[in-house]
C-alpha positions as YAML, in Angstrom:
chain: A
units: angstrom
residues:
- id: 1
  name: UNK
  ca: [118.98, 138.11, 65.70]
- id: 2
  name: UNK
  ca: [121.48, 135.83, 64.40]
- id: 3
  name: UNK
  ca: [123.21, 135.84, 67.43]
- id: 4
  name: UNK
  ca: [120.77, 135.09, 69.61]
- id: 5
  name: UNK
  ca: [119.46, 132.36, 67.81]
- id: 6
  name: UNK
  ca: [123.14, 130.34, 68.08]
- id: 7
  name: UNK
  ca: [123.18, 131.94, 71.53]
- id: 8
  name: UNK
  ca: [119.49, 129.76, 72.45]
- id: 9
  name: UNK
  ca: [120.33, 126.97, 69.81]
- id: 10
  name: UNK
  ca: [123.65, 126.38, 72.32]
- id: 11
  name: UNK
  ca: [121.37, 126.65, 75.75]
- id: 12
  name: UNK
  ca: [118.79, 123.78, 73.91]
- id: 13
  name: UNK
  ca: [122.04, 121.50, 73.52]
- id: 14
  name: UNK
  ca: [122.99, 122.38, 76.87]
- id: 15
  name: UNK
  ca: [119.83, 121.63, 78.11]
- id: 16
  name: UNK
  ca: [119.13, 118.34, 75.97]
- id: 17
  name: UNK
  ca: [122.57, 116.85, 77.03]
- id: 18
  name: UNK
  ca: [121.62, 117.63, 80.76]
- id: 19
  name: UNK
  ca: [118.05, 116.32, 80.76]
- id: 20
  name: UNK
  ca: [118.36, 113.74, 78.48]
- id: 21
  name: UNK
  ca: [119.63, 111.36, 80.94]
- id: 22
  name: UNK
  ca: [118.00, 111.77, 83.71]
- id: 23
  name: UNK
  ca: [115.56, 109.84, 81.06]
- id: 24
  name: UNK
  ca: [112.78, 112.47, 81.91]
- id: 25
  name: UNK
  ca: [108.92, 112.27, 81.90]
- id: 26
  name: UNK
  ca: [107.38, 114.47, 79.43]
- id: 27
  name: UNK
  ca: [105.69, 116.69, 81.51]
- id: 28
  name: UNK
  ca: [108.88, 117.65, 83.09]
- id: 29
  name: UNK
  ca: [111.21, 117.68, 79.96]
- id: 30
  name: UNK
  ca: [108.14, 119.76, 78.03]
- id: 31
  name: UNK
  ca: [108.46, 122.47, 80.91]
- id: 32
  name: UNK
  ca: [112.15, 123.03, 80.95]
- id: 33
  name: UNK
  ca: [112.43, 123.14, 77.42]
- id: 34
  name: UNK
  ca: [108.82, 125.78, 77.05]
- id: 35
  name: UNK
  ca: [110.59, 128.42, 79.52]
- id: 36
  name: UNK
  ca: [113.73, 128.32, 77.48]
- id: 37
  name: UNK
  ca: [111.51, 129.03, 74.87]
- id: 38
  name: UNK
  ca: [109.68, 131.40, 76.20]
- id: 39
  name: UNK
  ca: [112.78, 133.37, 77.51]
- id: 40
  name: UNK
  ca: [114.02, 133.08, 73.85]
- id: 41
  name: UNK
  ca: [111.17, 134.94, 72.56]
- id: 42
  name: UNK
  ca: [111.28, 137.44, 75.02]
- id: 43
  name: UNK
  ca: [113.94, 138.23, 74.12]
- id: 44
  name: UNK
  ca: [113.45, 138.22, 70.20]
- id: 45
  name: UNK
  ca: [110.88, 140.65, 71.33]
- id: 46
  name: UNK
  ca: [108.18, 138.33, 70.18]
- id: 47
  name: UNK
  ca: [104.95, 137.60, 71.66]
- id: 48
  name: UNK
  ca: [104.77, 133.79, 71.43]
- id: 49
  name: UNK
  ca: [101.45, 133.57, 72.85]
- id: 50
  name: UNK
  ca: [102.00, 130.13, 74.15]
- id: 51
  name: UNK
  ca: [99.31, 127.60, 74.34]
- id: 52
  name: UNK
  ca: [99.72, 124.09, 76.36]
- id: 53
  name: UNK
  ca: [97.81, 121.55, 74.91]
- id: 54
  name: UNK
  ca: [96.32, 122.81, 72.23]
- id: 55
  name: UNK
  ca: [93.90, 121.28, 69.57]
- id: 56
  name: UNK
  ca: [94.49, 121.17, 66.19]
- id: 57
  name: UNK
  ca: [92.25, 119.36, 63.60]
- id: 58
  name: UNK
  ca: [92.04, 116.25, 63.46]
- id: 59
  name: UNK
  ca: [94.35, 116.52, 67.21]
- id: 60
  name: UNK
  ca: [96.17, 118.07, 69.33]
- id: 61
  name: UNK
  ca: [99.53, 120.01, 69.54]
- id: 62
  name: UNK
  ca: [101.73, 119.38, 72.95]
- id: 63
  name: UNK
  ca: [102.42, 123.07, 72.64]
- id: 64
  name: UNK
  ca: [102.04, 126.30, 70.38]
- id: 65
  name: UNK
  ca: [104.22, 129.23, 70.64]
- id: 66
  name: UNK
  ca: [102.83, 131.54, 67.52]
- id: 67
  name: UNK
  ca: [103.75, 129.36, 65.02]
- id: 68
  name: UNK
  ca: [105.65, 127.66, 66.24]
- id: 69
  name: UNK
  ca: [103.94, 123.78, 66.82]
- id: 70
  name: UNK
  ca: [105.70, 121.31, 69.35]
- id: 71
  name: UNK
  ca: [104.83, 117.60, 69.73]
- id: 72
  name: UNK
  ca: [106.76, 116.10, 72.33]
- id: 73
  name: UNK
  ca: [107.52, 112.04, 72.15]
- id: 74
  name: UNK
  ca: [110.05, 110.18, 74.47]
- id: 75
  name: UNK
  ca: [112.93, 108.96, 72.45]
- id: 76
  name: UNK
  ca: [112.70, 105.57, 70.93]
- id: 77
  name: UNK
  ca: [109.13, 105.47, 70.85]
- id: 78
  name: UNK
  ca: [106.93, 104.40, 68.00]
- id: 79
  name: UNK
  ca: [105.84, 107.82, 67.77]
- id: 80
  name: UNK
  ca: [108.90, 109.60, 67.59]
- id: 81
  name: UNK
  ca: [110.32, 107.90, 64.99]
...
């Protein structure tokens, strides 16, 4: 499991470097980056049951993959700081 964790930690700096500046929306930066998630827990042989937009009280969660809670921001936003 090790392994496979650098193995997808290396693909999500891979993929960060190459989105990154193409200074992507977050519709399309969250979709890249949820199928490289989802292929990582495929293969972890984990059902992430991802969920897209996803309340949570008081709000709501850009996505949900078990756990696993995502909230996208752009960088250099108020809110992602």
């Amino acid at each position: 499991m090790q392994n496979l964790v650098k193995q997808y930690a290396e693909k999500l700096d891979s993929l960060l470097h190459e989105l990154l500046p193409q200074n992507p929306n977050e519709a399309d930066f969250r979709q890249r980056v949820d199928t490289l998630l989802q292929q990582f827990c495929t293969e972890a042989g984990s059902n992430p049951l991802p969920h897209m937009e996803y309340f949570l009280a008081p709000s709501r969660a850009d996505a949900v993959f078990n756990r696993f809670v995502i909230e996208y921001e752009r960088p250099g936003t108020s809110e992602a700081l």
